[in-house]
VOGULUM-78825 format. One record per atom (N, C-alpha, C, O, CB): x, z, y. Coordinates in steps of 0.1 Angstrom, whole numbers, plus 5000, padded with zeros to 4 digits. Glycine has a CB too. Layout:
residues N
XZY;...
end
This chain:
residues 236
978078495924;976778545929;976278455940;976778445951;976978695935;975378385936;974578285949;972978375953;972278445946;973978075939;973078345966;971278365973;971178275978;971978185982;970878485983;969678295981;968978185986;967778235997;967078315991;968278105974;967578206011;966778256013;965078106015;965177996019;967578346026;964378136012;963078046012;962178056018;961478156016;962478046003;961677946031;960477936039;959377906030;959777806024;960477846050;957977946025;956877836018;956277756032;956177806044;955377936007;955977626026;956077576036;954277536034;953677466042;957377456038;953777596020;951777606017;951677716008;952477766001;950877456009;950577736010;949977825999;950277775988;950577665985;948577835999;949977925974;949977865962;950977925953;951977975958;950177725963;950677935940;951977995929;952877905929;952777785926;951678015914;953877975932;955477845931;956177975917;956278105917;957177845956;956477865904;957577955896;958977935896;959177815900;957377975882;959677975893;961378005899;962177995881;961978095875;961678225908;962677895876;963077895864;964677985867;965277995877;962977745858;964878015855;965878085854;967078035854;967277925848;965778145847;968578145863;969378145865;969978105847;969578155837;969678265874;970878025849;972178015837;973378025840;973777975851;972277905830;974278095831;975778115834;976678125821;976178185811;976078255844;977678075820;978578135808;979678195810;980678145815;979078045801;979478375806;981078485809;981278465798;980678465788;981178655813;982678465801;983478515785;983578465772;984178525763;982978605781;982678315773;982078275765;980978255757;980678195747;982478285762;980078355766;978278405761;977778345776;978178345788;977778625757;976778305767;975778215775;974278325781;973378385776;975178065762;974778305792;973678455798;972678385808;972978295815;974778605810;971378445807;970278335813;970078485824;970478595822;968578255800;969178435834;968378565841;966978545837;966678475827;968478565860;965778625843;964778595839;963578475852;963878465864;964478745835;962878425848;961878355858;961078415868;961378525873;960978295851;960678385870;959878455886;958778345894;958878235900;961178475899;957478455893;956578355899;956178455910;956078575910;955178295888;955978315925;955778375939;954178315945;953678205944;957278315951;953878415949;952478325952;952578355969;952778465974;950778395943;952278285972;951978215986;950778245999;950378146006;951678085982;950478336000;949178346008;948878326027;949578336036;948878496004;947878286026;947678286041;948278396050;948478506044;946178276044;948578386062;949178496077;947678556078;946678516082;949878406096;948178706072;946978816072;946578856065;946478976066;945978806075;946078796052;945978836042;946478986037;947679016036;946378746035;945279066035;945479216030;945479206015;944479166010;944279316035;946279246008;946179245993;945379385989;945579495995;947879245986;944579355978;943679495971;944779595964;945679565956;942279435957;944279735972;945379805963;945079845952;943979895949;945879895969;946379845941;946279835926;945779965926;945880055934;947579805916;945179965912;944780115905;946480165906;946680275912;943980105885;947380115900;948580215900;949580225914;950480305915;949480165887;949280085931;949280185936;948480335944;948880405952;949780145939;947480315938;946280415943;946680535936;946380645941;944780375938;947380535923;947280665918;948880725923;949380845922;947080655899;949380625928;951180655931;950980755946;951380865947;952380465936;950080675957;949680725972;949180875964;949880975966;948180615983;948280865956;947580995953;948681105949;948481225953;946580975940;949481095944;950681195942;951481205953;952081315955;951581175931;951581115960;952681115975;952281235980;952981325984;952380975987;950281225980;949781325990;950481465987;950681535998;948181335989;950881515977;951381675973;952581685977;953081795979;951481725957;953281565980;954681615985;955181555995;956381585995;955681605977;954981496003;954981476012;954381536029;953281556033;954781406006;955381546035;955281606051;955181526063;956281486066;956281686054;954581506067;953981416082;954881456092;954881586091;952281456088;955681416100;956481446110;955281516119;955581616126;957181306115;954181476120;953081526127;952681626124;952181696133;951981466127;952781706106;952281766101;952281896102;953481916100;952281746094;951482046104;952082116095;952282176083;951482126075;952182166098;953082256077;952882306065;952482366066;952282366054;953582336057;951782456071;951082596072;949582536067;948882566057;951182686091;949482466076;948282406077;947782326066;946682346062;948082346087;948882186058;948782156048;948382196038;947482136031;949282136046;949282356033;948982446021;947582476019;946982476008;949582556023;947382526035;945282596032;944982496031;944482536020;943982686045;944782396031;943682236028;943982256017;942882226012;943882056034;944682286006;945382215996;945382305987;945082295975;946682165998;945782455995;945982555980;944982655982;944982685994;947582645978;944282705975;943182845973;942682925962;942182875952;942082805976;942783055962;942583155952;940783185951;940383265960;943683305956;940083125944;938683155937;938383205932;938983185922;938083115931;937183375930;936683375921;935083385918;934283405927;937283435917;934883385906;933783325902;933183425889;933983465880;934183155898;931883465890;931283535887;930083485876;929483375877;930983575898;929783575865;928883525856;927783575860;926783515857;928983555843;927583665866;926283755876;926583825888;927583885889;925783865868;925683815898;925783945905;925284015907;925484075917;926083965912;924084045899;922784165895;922884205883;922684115876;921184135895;923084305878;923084335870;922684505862;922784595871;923784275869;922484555851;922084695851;923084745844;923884675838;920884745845;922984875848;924384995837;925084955826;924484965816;923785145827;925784915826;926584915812;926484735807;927284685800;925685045799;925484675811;925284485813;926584425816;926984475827;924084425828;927384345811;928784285813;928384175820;927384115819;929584255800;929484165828;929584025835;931184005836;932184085838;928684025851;931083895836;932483795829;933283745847;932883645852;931683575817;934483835857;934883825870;936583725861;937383745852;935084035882;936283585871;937483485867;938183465880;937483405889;937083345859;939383485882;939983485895;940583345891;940483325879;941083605899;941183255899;941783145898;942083095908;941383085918;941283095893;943783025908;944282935919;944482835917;945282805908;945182945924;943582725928;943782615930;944782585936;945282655946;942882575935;945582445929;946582365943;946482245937;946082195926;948482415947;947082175953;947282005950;948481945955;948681825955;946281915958;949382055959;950982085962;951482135952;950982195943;951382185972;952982095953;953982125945;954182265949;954282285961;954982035947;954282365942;953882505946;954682615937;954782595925;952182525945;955182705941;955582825930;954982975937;954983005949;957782855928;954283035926;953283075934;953183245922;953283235910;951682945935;953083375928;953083485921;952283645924;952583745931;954383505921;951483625919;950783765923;951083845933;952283845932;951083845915;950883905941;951384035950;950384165950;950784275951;951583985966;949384125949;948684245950;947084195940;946484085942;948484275969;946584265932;945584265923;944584405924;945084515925;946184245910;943084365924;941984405929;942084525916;942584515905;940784295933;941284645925;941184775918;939984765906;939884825895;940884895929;939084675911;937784675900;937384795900;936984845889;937984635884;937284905914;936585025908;935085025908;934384975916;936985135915;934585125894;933285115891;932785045882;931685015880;932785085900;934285005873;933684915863;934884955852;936084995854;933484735868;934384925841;935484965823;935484815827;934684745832;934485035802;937084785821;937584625826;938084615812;938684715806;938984605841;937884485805;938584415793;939184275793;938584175788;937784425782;940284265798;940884145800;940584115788;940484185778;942384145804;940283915790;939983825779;941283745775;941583705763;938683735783;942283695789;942783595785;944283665793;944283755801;941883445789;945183585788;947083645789;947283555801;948083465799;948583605773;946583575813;947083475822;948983445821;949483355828;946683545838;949383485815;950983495813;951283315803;952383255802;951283685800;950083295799;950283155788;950583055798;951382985792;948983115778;950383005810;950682955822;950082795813;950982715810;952382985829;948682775810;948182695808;947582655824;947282725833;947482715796;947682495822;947182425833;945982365831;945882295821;948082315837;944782405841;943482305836;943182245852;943782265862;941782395828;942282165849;942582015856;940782045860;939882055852;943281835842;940582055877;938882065878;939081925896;939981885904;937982325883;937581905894;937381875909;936481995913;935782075906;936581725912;936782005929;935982045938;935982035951;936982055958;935982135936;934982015954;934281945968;935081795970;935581755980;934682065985;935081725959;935481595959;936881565959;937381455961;934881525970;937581705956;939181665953;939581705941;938781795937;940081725962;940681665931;941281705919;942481785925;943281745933;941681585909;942181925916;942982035913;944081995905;944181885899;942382135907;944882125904;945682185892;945582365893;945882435903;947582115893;944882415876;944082545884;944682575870;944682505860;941982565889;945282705874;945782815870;945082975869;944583045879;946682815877;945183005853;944083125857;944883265859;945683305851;942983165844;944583305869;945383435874;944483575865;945083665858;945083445894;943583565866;942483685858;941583655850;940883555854;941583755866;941283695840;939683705834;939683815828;940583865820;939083585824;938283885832;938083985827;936484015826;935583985834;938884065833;936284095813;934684165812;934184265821;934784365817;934584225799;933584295829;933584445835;932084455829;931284375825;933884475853;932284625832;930884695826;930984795839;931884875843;930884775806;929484745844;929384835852;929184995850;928385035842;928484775858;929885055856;929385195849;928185295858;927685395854;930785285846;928085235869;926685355875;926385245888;927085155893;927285585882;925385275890;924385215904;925185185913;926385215913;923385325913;924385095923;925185095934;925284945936;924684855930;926585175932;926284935948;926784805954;928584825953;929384905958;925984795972;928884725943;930184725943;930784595944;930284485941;930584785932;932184625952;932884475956;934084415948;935284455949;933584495970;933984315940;935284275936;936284235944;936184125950;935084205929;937384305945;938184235955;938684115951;938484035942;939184305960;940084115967;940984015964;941684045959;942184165958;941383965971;942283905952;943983865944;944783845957;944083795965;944183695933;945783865961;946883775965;947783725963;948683785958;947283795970;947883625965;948783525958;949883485969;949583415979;947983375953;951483525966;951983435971;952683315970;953583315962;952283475976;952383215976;952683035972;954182995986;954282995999;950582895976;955082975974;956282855981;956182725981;956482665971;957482855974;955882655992;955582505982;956582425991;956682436004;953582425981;957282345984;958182225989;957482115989;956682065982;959282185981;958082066002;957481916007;958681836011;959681876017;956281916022;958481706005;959481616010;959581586024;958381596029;959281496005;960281546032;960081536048;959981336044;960481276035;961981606060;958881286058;958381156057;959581056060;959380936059;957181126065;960881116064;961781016065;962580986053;963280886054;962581046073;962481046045;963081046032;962180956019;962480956007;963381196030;961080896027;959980886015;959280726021;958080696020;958481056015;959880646025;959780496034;959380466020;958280416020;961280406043;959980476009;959680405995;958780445986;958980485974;960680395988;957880415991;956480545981;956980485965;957280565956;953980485985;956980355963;957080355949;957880445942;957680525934;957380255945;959680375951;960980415947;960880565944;961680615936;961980385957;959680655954;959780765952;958980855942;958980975940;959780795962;958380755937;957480805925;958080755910;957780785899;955880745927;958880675915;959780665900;960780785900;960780865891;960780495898;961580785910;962480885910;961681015903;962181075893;963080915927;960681055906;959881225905;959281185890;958981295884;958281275919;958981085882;958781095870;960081095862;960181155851;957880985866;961081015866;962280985855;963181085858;964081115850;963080825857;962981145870;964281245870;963581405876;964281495880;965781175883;962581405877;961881555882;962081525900;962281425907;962981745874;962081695903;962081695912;963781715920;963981715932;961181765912;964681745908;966081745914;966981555916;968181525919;967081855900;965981495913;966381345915;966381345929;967081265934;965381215908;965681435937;965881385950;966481475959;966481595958;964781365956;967281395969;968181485975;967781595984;966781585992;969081405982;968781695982;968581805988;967781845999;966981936001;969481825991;968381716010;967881726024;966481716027;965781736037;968581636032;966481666017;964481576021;963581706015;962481696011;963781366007;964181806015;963081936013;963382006022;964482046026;962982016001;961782036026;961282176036;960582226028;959782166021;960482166049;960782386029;959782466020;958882556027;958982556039;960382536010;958382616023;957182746034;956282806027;955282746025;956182676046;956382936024;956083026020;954583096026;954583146037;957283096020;953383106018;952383136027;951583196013;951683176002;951582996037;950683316023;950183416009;948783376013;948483346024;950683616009;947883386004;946483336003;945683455994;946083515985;946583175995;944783465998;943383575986;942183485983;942183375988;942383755995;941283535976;939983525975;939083585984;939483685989;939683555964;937983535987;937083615992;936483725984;936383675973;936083525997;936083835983;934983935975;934283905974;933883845984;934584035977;933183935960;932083945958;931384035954;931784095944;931883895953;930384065960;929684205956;928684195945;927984105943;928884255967;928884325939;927884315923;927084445929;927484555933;928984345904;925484385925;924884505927;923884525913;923084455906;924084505942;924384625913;924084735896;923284805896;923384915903;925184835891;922084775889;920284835891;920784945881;921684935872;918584695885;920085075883;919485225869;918685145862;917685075865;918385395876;919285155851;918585125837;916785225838;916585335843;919885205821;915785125832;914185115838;914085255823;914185245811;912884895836;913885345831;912985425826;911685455816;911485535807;912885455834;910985355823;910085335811;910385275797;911485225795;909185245815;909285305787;909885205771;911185295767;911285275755;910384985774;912385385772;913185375772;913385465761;913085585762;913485375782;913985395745;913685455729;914085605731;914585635742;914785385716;913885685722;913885835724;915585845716;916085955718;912185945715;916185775710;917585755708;918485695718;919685725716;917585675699;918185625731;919385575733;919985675740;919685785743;919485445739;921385565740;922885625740;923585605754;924485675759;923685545729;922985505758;923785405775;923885255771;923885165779;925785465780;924185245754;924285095756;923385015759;922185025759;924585045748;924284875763;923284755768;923784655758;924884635753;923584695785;922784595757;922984425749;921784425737;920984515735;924884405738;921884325732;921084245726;922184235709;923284185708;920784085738;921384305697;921884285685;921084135681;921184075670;921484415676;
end
């Protein structure tokens, strides 16, 4: 085993031909190597891949400065989102609850909204634990649907959809354990998240809701109103 250590003494691509040796009787080469040389100062442009490597650091990673408490709300949030919020008797509108995160996170229901004042027809098995992929306000998610559902309003009024509560565990690497951003993003693709040792996780448990939204539900208009109907709404 020989090293070498090397001053450049100018700028410029220097290439390095390869090591030769004979074990055993087999003739074993290493491979070449080209060094390039730059001026004192020089900032190198950072690659697309490592831009996308820092970009994943951000989810697991913990700032000695940081907190978790505080990390999670930047990072993690329960949405929902509405196909209307006027509407008349018996008129459906489509209530989609959903949680955002950008942490590594294990995260489970605790408490789910009553929907009173409305006939409710779940659309979709939040149970399929499909992952969809959104921006918002200039950051990329990973969004999970907790609810969807049809409601039909059933009489007048001002009504509130509540909150979900969600509660989220999320593990963060501690920043002493993570000096090697690359090293540490190979480790988390080739071996998950049990490639890394024990110690370099802190975890912290924090429960999050949605804000409410209020639906307000007009009496179907009296006038024109056919000498048959029944209560239904919609359009054949």
């Amino acid at each position: 085993l020989f090293g070498f250590t090397l001053r450049p003494s100018r700028t410029g691509r220097f290439s390095f031909g390869p090591a030769r040796a004979v074990a055993d009787g087999s003739n074993l080469q290493s491979s070449s190597i080209t060094i390039e040389v730059r001026e004192q100062g020089y900032v190198p442009a950072i690659t697309a891949r490592e831009r996308q490597n820092r970009s994943i650091l951000e989810e697991f990673i913990l700032k000695r400065n940081e907190s978790a408490v505080k990390k999670i709300s930047e990072n993690v949030f329960v949405k929902l989102d509405v196909s209307k919020k006027s509407v008349y008797i018996g008129e459906p509108l489509i209530a989609t609850y959903k949680l955002y995160t950008r942490v590594n996170s294990e995260s489970r229901v605790i408490s789910r909204p009553s929907l009173n004042g409305f006939s409710v027809f779940d659309m979709v098995d939040p149970e399929s634990g499909d992952v969809m992929h959104e921006e918002y306000q200039g950051k990329d998610y990973n969004v999970y649907l907790l609810r969807k559902a049809q409601l039909y309003p059933l009489q007048e009024g001002e009504f509130e959809l509540g909150s979900m509560e969600v509660e989220n565990a999320v593990s963060f690497i501690k920043e002493e354990y993570a000096a090697d951003e690359n090293e540490l993003v190979r480790t988390l693709r080739a071996l998950g998240e049990e490639g890394i040792h024990p110690d370099a996780w802190t975890r912290e448990t924090v429960s999050l809701s949605n804000q409410p939204i209020r639906i307000h539900v007009k009496p179907l208009p009296a006038e024109s109103r056919p000498p048959a109907f029944n209560g239904a709404v919609g359009k054949i």
